[in-house]
C-alpha positions in Angstrom: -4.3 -0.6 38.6 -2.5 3.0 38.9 1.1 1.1 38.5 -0.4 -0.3 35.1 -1.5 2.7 33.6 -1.1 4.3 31.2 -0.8 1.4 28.3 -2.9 2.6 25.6 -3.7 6.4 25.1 -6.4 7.9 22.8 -6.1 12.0 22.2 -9.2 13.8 21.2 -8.4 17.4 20.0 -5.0 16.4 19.2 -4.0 18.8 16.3 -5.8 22.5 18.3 -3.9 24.9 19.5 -2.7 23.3 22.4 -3.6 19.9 21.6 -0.6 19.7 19.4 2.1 20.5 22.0 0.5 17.6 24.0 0.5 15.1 21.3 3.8 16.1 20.2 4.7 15.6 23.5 3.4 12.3 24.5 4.8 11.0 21.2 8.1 12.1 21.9 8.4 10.9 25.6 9.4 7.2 26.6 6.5 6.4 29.0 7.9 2.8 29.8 3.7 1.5 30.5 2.6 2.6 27.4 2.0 0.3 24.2 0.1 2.5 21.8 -1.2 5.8 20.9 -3.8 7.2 18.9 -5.7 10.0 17.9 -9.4 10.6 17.1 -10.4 13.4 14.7 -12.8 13.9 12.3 -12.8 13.4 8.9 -12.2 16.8 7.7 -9.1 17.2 9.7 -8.1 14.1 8.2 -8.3 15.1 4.6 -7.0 19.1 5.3 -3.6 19.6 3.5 -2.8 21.8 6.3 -3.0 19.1 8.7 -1.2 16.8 6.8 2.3 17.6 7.8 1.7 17.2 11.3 -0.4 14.1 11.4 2.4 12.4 8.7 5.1 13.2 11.5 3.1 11.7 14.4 2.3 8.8 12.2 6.0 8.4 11.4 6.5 8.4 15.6 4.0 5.3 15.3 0.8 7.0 16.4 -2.6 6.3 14.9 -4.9 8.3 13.5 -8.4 7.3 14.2 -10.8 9.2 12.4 -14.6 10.1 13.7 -17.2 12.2 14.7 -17.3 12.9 18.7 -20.8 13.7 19.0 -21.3 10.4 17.8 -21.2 8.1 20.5 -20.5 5.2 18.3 -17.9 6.4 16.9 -16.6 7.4 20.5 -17.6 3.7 21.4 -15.3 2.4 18.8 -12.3 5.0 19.3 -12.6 3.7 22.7 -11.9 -0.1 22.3 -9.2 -1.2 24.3 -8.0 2.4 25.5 -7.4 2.7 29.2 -6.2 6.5 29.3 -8.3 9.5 27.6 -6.4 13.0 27.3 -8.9 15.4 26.2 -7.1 18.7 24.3 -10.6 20.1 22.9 -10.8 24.3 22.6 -13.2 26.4 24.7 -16.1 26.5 22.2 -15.7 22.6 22.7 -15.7 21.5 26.0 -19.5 21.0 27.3 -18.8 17.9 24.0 -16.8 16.0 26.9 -19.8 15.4 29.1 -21.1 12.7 26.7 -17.5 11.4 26.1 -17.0 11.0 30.1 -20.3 9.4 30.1 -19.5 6.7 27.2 -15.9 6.8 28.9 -17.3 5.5 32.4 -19.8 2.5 30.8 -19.6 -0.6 32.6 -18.2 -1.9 29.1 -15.9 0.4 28.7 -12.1 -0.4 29.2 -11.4 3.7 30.0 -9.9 4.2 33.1 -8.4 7.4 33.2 -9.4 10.7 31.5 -7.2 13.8 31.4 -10.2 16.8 30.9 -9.5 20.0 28.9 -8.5 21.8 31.7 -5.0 23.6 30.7 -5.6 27.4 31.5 -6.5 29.3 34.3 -7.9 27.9 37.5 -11.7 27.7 37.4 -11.0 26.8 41.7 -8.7 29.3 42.3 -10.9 30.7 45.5 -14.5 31.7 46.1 -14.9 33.5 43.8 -13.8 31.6 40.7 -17.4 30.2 40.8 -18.7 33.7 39.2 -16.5 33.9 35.9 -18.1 34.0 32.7 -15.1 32.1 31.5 -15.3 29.5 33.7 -19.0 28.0 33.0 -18.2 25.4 31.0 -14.9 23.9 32.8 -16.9 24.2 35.8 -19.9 21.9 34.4 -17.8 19.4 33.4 -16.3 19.1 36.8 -19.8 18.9 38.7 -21.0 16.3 36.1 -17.6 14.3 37.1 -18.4 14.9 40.7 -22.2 13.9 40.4 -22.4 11.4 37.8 -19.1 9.4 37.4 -18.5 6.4 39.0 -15.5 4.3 37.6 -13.4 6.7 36.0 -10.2 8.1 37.2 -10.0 11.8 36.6 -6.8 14.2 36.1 -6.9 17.7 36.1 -3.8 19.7 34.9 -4.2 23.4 35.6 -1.3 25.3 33.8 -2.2 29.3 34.5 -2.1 31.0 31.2 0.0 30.4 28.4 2.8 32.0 28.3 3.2 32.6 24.3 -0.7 33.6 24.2 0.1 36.0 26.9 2.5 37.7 25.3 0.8 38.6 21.8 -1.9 41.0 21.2 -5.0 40.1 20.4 -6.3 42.4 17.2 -8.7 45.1 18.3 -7.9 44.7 21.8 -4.5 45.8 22.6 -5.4 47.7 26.0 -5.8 44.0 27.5 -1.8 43.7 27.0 0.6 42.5 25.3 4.0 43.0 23.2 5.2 43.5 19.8 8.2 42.9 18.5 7.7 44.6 15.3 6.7 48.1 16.6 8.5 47.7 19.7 5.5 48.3 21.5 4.4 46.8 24.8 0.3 47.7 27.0 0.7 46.6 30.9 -1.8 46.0 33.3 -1.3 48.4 36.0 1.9 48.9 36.7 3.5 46.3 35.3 4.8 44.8 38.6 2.2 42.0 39.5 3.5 38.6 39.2 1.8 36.4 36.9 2.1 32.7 37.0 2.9 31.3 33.1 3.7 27.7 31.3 4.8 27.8 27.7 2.5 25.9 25.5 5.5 22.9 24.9 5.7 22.7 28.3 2.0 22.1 28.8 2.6 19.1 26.9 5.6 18.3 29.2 3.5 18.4 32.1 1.2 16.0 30.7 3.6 13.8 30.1 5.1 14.0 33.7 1.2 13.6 34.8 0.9 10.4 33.1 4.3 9.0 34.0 3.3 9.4 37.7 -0.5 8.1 38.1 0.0 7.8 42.2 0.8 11.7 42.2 -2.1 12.5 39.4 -4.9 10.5 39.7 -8.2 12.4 40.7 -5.7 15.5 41.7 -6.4 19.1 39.8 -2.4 19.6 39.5 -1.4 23.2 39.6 1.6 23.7 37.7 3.6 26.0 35.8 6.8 26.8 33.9 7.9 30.0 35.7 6.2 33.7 37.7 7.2 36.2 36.1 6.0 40.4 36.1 5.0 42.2 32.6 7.8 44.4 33.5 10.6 41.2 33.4 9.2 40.4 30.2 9.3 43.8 28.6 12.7 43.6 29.8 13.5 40.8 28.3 12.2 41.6 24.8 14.2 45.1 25.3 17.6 43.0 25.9 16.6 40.2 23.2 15.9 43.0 20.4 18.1 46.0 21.5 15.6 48.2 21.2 13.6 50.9 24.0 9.8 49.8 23.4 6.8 52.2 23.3 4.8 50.9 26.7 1.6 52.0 27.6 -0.4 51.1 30.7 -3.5 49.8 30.6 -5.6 50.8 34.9 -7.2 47.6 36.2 -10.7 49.7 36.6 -10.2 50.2 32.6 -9.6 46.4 32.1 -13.0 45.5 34.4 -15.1 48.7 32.5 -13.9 46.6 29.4 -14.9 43.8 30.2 -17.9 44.9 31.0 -18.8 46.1 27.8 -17.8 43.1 25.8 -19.8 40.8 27.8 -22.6 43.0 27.2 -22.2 43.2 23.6 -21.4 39.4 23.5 -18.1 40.4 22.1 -16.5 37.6 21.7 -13.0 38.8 23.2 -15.1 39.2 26.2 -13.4 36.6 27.8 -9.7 37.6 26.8 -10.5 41.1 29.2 -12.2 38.7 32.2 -9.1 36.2 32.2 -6.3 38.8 31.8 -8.4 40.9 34.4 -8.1 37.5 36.1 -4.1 37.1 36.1 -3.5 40.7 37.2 -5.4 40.0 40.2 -2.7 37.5 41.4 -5.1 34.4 40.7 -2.0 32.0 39.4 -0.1 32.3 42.6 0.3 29.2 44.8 2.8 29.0 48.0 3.7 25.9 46.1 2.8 24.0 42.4 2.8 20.1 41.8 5.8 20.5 39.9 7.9 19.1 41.9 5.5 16.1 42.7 5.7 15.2 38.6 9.3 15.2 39.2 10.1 18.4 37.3 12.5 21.3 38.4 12.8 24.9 37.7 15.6 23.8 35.0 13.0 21.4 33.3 11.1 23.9 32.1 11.3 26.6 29.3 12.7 29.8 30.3 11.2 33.3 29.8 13.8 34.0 27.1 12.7 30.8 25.1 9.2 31.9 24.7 10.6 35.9 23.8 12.5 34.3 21.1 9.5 32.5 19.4 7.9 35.9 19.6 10.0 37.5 18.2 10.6 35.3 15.4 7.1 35.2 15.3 6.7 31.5 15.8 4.7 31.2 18.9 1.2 29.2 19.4 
């Protein structure tokens, strides 16, 4: 079965924020198994002018655009027909939708075989006590339903750390969490800027995904850890002060401030909350392995984008 798939793949959340690196990415690639592609969004998306560019290019690449409502299962049910490979790209607000779509997805009538989960981000496994994250509640439910409840379905987790071109913006309102602008030439590190922090650029995401699918005996049922390079905040900042020629403005930001933070948005039900839990997260060296899958997908260190590509972006402001 594995040396078969994939043949046909279906994206749900295909034009999000990271969805769009993955389609783009699995339309570009020449995955010798695979016979078709689609997509399945709703009917808003459909219609948006915004979206239009984008879903005219992938059409033009020979993908199809399917368009439906997943919280309907018919609609699932139909997107479904004939599709042995699933690659779920749905946001955080989203994910407790892909309980019923691994349900419908694992039906004895169901010609799904494989499903890629939302997992791209930071590891919800890392160690012990991963379990306790806020973050981490609804990543974590749909891997106990898998575990408890699914029966057919292969399953592929691909855990990527953060993204690298998030990482390195601000988020408005909550610059003490980190970040770096080109603009101002100013730059907020966690501590002391010298912790290592495992990153993968948001194209690359869809590279690995790609590599994942092109290799089903090294992916199937595996959560792969991967990752496009480990860099500290400090090697970044340098690398923005070389790219623009100019001495940045850096602050530090204590770890104890990050956690008091934290605390506080979660209490408020801020919605950043989780932005001050999972950068708390990274500083704490919890994207660190003694080795990734990388080199089980078959990519090297020169596969992947380096630090300066992703500066660059930022700089021309062009990232996510």
């Amino acid at each position: 079965m594995a040396a078969s798939l994939p043949s046909k793949i279906l994206i749900i959340g295909a034009t999000g924020a990271i969805g769009r690196h993955i389609t783009s990415a699995i339309a570009s690639a020449s995955l010798k198994s695979v016979l078709h592609v689609s997509i399945l969004t709703s009917a808003a998306t459909a219609a948006s002018p915004q979206k239009q560019p984008l879903l005219a290019s992938w059409k033009k690449q020979g993908l199809s655009v399917l368009t439906g409502d997943i919280c309907k299962a018919d609609d699932v049910r139909n997107a479904y027909k004939d599709i042995d490979t699933v690659v779920c790209c749905l946001g955080r607000t989203a994910l407790l939708e892909q309980i019923e779509l691994l349900r419908i997805a694992d039906e004895a009538s169901s010609s799904v075989q494989w499903f890629f989960p939302s997992e791209y981000g930071t590891d919800i496994e890392y160690d012990a006590t991963s379990k306790d994250e806020k973050p981490h509640q609804n990543k974590l439910k749909v891997r106990a339903f898998i575990r408890d409840e699914i029966n057919k379905l292969k399953t592929t987790y691909v855990v990527t750390g953060p993204y690298a071109d998030m990482f390195l913006d601000f988020k408005p309102g909550y610059e003490l969490a980190g970040g770096f602008d080109a603009k101002t030439h100013k730059a907020v590190l966690i501590g002391d800027g010298n912790d290592k922090i495992g990153l993968t650029t948001m194209p690359d995401v869809g590279k690995f995904v790609v590599a994942a699918l092109a290799k089903p005996e090294a992916s199937m049922n595996k959560a792969l850890k991967v990752q496009s390079f480990v860099k500290t905040p400090q090697e970044i900042l340098a690398e923005f002060e070389s790219q623009t020629g100019a001495k940045f403005d850096v602050q530090y930001t204590a770890l104890d401030d990050i956690k008091a933070e934290e605390k506080k948005a979660w209490e408020k039900s801020d919605p950043a909350a989780a932005t001050f839990t999972l950068r708390r997260i990274w500083a704490q060296g919890k994207t660190l392995y003694e080795k990734t899958d990388n080199e089980a997908l078959g990519l090297s260190p020169q596969d992947m984008e380096p630090l300066s590509a992703v500066v660059q972006r930022a700089i021309r402001g062009e990232n996510q």
